[in-house]
C-alpha positions, 0 to 999 in steps of 0.5 A: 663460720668466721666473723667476716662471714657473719657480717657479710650475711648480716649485711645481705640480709639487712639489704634483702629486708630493706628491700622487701621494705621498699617493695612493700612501701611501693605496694602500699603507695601504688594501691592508694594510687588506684584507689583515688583513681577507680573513685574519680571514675566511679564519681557522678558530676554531682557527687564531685561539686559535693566532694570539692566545693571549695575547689570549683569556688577557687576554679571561679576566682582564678577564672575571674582573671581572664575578664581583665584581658577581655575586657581590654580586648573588647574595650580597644575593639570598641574604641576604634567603633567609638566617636569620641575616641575617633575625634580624638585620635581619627583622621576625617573621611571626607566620603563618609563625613565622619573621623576614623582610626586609620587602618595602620593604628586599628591594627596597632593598637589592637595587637599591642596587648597581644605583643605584650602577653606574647612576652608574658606567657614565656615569663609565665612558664618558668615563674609559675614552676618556681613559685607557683601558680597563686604567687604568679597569679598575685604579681600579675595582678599587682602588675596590671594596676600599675599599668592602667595608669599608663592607658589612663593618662595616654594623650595620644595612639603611641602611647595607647599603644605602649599602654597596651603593650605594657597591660599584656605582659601581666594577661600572659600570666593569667591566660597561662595559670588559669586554665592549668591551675583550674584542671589541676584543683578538681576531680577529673569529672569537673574538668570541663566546667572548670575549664570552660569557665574561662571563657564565660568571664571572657564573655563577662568581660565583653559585656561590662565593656558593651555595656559601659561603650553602650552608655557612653558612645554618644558622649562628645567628650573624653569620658566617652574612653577615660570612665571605661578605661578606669573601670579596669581597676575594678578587678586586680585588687579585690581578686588579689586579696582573694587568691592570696588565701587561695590553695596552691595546686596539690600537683604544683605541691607533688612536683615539688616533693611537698607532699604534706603541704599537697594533702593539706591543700587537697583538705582545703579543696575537698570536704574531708569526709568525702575524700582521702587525701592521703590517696589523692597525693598518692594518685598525683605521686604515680603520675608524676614519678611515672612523667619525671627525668632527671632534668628539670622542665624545660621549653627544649623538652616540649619538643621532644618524643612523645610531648611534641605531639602533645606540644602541637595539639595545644598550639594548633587548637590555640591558634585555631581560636582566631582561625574559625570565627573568633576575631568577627566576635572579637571586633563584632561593634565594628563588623556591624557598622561596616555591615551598614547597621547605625552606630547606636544599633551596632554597640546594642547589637555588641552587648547583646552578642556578649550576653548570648555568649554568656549564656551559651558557654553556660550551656556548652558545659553539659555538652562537653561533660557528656558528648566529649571534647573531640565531638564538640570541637569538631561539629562546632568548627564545621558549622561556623564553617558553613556560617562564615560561608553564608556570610559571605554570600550575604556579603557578595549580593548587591548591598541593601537592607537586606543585606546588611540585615543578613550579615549582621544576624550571620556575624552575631550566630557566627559570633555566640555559637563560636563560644557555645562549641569550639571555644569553651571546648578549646580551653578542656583541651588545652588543660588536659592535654599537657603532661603534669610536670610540662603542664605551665610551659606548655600551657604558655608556649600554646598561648604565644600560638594564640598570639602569633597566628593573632597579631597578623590576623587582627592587621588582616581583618582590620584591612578587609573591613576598614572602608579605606582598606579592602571594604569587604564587609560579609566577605571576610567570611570567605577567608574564615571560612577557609581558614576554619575549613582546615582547623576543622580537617586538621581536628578530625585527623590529630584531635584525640577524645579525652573525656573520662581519662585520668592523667595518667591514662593519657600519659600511657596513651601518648607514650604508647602513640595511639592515634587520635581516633583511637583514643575512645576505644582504648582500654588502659586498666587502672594498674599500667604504669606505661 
């Protein structure tokens, strides 16, 4: 045998090693992958919040962002109720003897917040895949203490309106990362509540301002508007200085091939003697490696194959939020008063509408954990449905005290039991329905949904309730309950259950087009990889 001969088979050789290595390495990876994966479906709800204490703590900070949007929303809806804020800025209705924000600027100034996070969640996409959702989150937050001070110091409705708009920009980045960071720190049994948890501090945030409206509604003077516009700079400090120790994602870590800095960040969210985070980060590996292309995430490929489909189940159930009730619970105040109840008893009546929501949403978390997500989204929109339906009837018969008594007990059930089912639910399904490696884009390209099916919402509803619009009152609820009608028809028919599925399951169940009502009984055993 010549020398030549000898190095080829030398070189066969050394290449058939290398690649019995490779598959042996593969081997190893993937059997770690499955192992992290049979223990997240063997956990109990319990034994998660033990394996991850520190994961549900950074669940609830990252989570206390959302109250700053809420309670900006409320605070303008408020406002326009408010009458101080009305002899200010209003116009004299001579029929009713009293000032008011004319239509036009109710609807303004309500839908410049929404304008402005419009443009922050297309921000929010490619920023947090380049630096991640915690630095994301802390330039947000720095963001929107230098833009109170332009709603402080605005002496007229323009420039509330561009206060408004400029505060929108840093809310996009946090309804964006919140719900996506949020389902990316914990265990696939704490997905819903950590989730859902959102919308408990958007209820927060409407009953720190029902409260602070509450105290200051029959004060003459500024402070009526000035003390609860201040009390914003409560909340992006001390949550800055928090989420600056927060970890970043461990997924964020693997799609960037920073896999010691992911085990690492798994140690700081889990107690290391329940966990190996060695087989997590193998878990996260799989899913992504299994999701990756060559290119590198874009808004283009969210409409693409098998991701269009999960693209337009985040956007519909987003846009169905403003669609089935949320905007009567939105702008409650200011339904109550044109309901007919008295100004002092319409704030009383906001505040405590904020405080069942809390409660409820609280509630809703079992609910979702153990019924699934699809069954309590779809008997949650049906019977707001038949509610908003009620209120219009309620609405419709000739006006007394009766009546107004009717529509506004009907717009407070309508209002708390909108965030007992449908829209603590909403934020399950959005977190979980992205792919891993589209999960920021989609995530903000399912917000602008929001934002644009809200922006002519809030002129509608402004319209049908304002005296000097279309004065419907109650009868709005027809028109909700239309719309509400075909979110629900659309649920039934695209909505698919995900509860008690890993990522990668869904990964397999999208690309392989199962339809939506199939989903429960689909069996994908734990070592398919498509």
């Amino acid at each position: 045998m010549s020398a030549e001969d000898v190095k080829e088979k030398g070189q066969v050789e050394h290449g058939e090693l290398v690649d019995l290595k490779a598959d042996a390495k593969l081997a190893d990876y993937k059997a770690d992958a499955m192992e992290a994966e049979l223990a997240e479906h063997t956990m109990t709800v319990m034994e998660a919040v033990r394996a991850y204490p520190m994961a549900c703590f950074w669940a609830f900070v990252m989570s206390f962002t959302i109250i700053m949007e809420s309670y900006d929303v409320f605070l303008i809806g408020n406002f326009i109720a408010l009458p101080a804020f009305a002899n200010r800025f209003g116009e004299f209705d001579v029929a009713n003897n009293k000032f008011f924000i004319v239509p036009k600027w109710q609807s303004a100034l309500q839908m410049a917040g929404q304008l402005g996070a419009l443009i922050g969640v297309f921000l929010a996409g490619p920023l947090t895949s380049r630096i991640g959702y915690r630095w994301a989150t802390l330039l947000g937050l720095m963001l929107m203490n230098a833009t109170i001070f332009i709603m402080y110091f605005a002496n007229s409705l323009p420039v509330f309106f561009v206060a408004q708009l400029a505060e929108g920009l840093p809310w996009g980045i946090f309804i964006a990362n919140a719900p996506a960071y949020c389902s990316e720190i914990v265990p696939m049994r704490l997905r819903a509540p950590a989730t859902q948890v959102l919308q408990m501090f958007w209820a927060v945030g409407s009953i720190i301002v029902g409260a602070v409206t509450f105290v200051y509604n029959g004060h003459p003077d500024v402070n009526a508007y000035k003390i609860p516009i201040a009390l914003q700079w409560m909340f992006p400090t001390p949550l800055a200085i928090l989420l600056y120790f927060a970890p970043e994602s461990p997924w964020w870590l693997v799609r960037h091939g920073r896999h010691e800095e992911a085990a690492h960040s798994v140690e700081r969210l889990g107690r290391k003697s329940k966990l190996n985070s060695g087989e997590t980060v193998a878990l996260m590996r799989r899913v992504i490696e299994l999701e990756t292309t060559v290119a590198s995430p874009t808004y283009v490929e969210l409409f693409k194959d098998t991701d269009l489909r999960r693209t337009l189940i985040v956007c519909a159930v987003y846009a169905g939020q403003n669609l089935a009730g949320n905007l009567i619970a939105n702008q409650a105040v200011y339904f109550f008063e044109q309901a007919g109840v008295s100004t002092h008893l319409a704030f009383a009546l906001g505040l405590i509408t904020s405080a069942l929501q809390m409660v409820f949403v609280m509630l809703s978390w079992g609910l979702t954990t153990y019924f699934g997500r699809r069954t309590l989204y779809l008997w949650g929109t049906g019977v707001n449905v038949a509610l908003l339906v009620a209120l219009g009837v309620a609405g419709s018969v000739a006006a007394s005290t009766a009546s107004s008594l009717a529509q506004a007990s009907l717009g407070l059930i309508i209002s708390v039991l909108f965030t007992f089912a449908a829209a603590p639910v909403s934020w399950c399904i959005i977190a979980e329905t992205s792919a891993i490696r589209l999960r920021p884009l989609t995530t903000g390209i399912g917000r602008a949904s929001y934002y644009i099916i809200e922006i002519p919402c809030i002129f509608l509803g402004s319209y049908m309730l304002n005296p000097t619009g279309g004065n419907l009152g109650g009868r709005c609820g027809y028109v909700w309950g239309a719309t509400g009608f075909i979110c629900w028809i659309s649920a039934y028919y695209f909505l698919p259950e995900m509860k008690g599925r890993s990522y990668r399951e869904l990964d397999i169940m999208f690309k392989r087009r199962i339809p939506a009502r199939d989903f429960k009984k689909t069996e994908i055993k734990v070592e398919e990889d498509s």
